[in-house]
PLY file of the C-alpha trace (Angstrom):
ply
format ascii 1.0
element vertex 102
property float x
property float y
property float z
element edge 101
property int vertex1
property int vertex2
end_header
-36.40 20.83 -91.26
-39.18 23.00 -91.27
-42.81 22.20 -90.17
-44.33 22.96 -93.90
-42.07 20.72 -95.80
-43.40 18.23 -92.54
-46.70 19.18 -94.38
-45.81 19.46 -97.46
-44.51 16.01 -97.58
-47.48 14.80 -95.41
-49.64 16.55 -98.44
-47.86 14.62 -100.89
-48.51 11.72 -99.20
-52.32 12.22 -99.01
-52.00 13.01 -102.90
-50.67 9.52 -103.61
-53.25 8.11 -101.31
-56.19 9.24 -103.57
-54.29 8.52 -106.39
-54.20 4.89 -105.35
-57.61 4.69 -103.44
-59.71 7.55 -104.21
-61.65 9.21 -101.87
-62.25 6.61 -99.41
-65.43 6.53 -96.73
-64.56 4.16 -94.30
-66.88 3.67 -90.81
-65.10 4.92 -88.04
-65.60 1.76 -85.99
-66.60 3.52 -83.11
-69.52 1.05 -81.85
-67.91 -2.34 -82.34
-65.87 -3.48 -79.37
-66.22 -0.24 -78.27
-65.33 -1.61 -74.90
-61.94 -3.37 -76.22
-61.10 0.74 -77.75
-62.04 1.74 -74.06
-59.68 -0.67 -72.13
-56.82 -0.03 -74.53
-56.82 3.16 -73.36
-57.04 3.43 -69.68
-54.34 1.10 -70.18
-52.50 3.30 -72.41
-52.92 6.37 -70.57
-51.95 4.28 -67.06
-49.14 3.30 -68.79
-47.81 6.10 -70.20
-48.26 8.08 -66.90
-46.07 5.64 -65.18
-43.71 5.80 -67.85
-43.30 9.82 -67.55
-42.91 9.22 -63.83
-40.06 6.09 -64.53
-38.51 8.68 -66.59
-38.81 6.38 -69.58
-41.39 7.42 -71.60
-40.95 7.06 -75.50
-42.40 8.45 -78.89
-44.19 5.48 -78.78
-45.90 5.80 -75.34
-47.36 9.15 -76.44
-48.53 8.16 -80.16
-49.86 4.59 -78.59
-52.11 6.70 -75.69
-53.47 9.43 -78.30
-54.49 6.91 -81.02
-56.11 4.02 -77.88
-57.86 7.90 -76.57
-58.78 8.09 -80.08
-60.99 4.78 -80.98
-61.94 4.97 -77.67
-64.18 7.80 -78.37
-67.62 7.28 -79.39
-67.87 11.34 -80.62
-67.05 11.63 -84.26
-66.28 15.91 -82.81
-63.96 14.53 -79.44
-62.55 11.26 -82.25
-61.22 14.39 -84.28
-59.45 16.24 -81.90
-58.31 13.50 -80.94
-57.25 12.54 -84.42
-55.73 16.28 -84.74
-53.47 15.59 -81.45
-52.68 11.59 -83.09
-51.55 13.91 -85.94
-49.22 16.59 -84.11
-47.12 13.63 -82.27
-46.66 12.16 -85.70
-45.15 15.51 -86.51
-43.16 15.88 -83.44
-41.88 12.48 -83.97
-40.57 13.58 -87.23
-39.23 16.74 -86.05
-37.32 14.84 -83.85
-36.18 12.71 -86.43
-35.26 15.46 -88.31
-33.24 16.74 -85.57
-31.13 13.38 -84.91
-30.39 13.39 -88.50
-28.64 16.79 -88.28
0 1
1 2
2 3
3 4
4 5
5 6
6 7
7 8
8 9
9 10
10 11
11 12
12 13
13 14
14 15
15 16
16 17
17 18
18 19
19 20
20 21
21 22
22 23
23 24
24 25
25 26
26 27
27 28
28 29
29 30
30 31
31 32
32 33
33 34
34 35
35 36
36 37
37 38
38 39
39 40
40 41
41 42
42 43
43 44
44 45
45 46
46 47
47 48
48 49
49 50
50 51
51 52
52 53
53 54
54 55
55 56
56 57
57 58
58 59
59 60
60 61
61 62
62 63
63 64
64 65
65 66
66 67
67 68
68 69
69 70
70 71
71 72
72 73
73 74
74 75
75 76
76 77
77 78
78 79
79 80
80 81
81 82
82 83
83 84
84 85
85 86
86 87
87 88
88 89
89 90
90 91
91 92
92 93
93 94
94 95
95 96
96 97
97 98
98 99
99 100
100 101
């Protein structure tokens, strides 16, 4: 399957969200237990990094370290591109999903 249906469904998705919802504003959460974010993710990153060495690394290792990396940021500008690479392991995920499926 192609990356834009990947979009286009994702853009479905998000239509059906403010559908339900509205626009929502949310606080990032960035300040409280900032420090819980920042453990998360050394831990993450340590253990995905062992994992890639083990040979055993999983969709889930990868998407687990990029969203930790992600709250763990304090920089609404560093939380998005974060947020943007949180985003293109979803897709990967479901390319790959895609693929198993035939």
């Amino acid at each position: 399957m192609s990356r834009m249906i990947i979009y286009a469904e994702i853009e479905a998705e998000r239509r059906r969200q403010e559908e339900k919802w509205g626009v929502q504003n949310h606080p990032m959460n960035t300040n409280t237990h900032h420090w819980i974010y920042t453990a998360l993710a050394k831990d993450a990153k340590k253990s995905c990094d062992t994992a890639v060495k083990e040979g055993t690394i999983t969709w889930f290792d990868i998407l687990f370290e990029e969203f930790c990396k992600d709250f763990a940021e304090r920089d609404l500008c560093r939380q998005r591109e974060e947020l943007i690479q949180v985003a293109a392991v979803s897709v990967q995920m479901i390319e790959y999903i895609d693929r198993r499926l035939g």
